[in-house]
C-alpha positions in Angstrom: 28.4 27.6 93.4 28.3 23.7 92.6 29.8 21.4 95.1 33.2 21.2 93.0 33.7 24.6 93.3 33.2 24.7 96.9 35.7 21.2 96.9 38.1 22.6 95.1 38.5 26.0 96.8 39.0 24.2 100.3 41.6 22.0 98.6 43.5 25.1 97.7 42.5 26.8 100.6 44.1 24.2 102.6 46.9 23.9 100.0 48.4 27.2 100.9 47.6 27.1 104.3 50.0 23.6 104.3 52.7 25.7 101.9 52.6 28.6 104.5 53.4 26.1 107.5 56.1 24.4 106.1 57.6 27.5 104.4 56.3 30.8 105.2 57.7 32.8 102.0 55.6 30.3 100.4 52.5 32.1 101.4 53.9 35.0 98.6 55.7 33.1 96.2 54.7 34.0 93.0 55.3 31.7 89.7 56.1 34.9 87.5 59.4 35.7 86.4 60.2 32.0 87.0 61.3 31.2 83.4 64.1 33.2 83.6 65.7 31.2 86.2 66.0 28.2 83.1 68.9 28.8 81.0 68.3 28.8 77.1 69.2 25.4 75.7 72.3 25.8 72.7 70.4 25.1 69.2 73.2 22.0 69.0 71.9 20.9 72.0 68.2 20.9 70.8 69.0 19.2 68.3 70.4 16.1 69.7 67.2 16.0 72.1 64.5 16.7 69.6 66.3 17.7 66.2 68.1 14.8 63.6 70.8 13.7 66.0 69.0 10.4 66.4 66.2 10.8 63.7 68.2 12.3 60.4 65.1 12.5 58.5 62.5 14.4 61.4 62.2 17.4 62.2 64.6 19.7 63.5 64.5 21.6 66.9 63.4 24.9 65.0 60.4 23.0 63.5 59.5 21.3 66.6 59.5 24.3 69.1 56.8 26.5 66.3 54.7 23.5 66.5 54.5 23.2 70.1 54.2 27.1 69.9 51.5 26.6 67.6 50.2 23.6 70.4 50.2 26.2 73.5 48.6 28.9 71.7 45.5 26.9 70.5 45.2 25.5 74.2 45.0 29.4 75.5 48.6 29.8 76.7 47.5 28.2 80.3 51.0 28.7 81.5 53.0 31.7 80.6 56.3 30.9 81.9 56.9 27.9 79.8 55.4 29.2 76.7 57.8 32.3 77.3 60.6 29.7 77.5 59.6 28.0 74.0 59.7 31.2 72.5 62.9 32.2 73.9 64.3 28.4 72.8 62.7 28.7 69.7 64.6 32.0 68.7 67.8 30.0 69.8 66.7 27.1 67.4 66.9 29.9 64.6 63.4 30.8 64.4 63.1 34.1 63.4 60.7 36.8 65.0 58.6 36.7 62.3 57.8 32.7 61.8 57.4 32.6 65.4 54.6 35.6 64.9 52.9 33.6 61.9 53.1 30.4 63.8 50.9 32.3 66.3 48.3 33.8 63.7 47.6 30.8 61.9 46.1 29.4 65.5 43.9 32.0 65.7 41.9 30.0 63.8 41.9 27.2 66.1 42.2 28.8 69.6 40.7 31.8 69.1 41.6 35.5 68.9 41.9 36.1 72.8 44.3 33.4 72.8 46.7 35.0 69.9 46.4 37.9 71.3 47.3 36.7 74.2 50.2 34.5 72.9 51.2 37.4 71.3 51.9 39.8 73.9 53.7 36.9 76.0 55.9 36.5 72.5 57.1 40.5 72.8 58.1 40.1 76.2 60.1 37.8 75.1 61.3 39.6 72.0 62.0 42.6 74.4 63.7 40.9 77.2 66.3 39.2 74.2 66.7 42.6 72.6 67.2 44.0 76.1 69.9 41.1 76.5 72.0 41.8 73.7 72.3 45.2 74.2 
């Protein structure tokens, strides 16, 4: 064990010992689930924020959700919860099951196949949970 590993696990250590003090349901809390507590952002709405509201000739909110899609899953998918969200938003943006599926192939080639795989099964979730939804 090098003397970062030993630093770091006595910061966390004492991390959740501090989180358990101040709050003790802290000392469970668990991060998963925690993107469905964000509402889905209206396509419209995407738009305006990332889409051609203010730049007619960039991309729209469809395009720019598959590439950070395409961002997260060459990176590993180190946080689930937000990539689940930019799936669910992307889907809102109009990106269809499918492009959102190729967007995650192609990264394969730079992230690996662990981390399309990976991206993947997070992406079905989602694809469940929606289908689950409209039901």
């Amino acid at each position: 064990m090098t003397d970062f590993t030993k630093l770091f696990g006595q910061m966390m250590e004492q991390g959740q010992k501090m989180a358990a003090e101040i709050n003790p349901s802290m000392a469970t809390f668990t991060p998963e689930g925690f993107d469905k507590l964000f509402p889905t952002m209206t396509k419209e709405y995407m738009d305006m924020l990332w889409g051609n509201a203010f730049n007619k000739d960039g991309l729209d909110a469809k395009t720019r959700l598959l590439v950070m899609l395409a961002g997260l899953t060459a990176q590993g998918v180190q946080a689930p919860d937000p990539f689940k969200m930019t799936v669910r938003h992307a889907r809102e943006a109009g990106a269809s099951q499918q492009e959102i599926a190729e967007t995650i192939y192609q990264m394969s080639m730079l992230g690996g196949l662990p981390a399309m795989s990976k991206a993947l099964d997070l992406a079905n979730e989602v694809f469940s949970d929606m289908q689950e939804d409209s039901e």
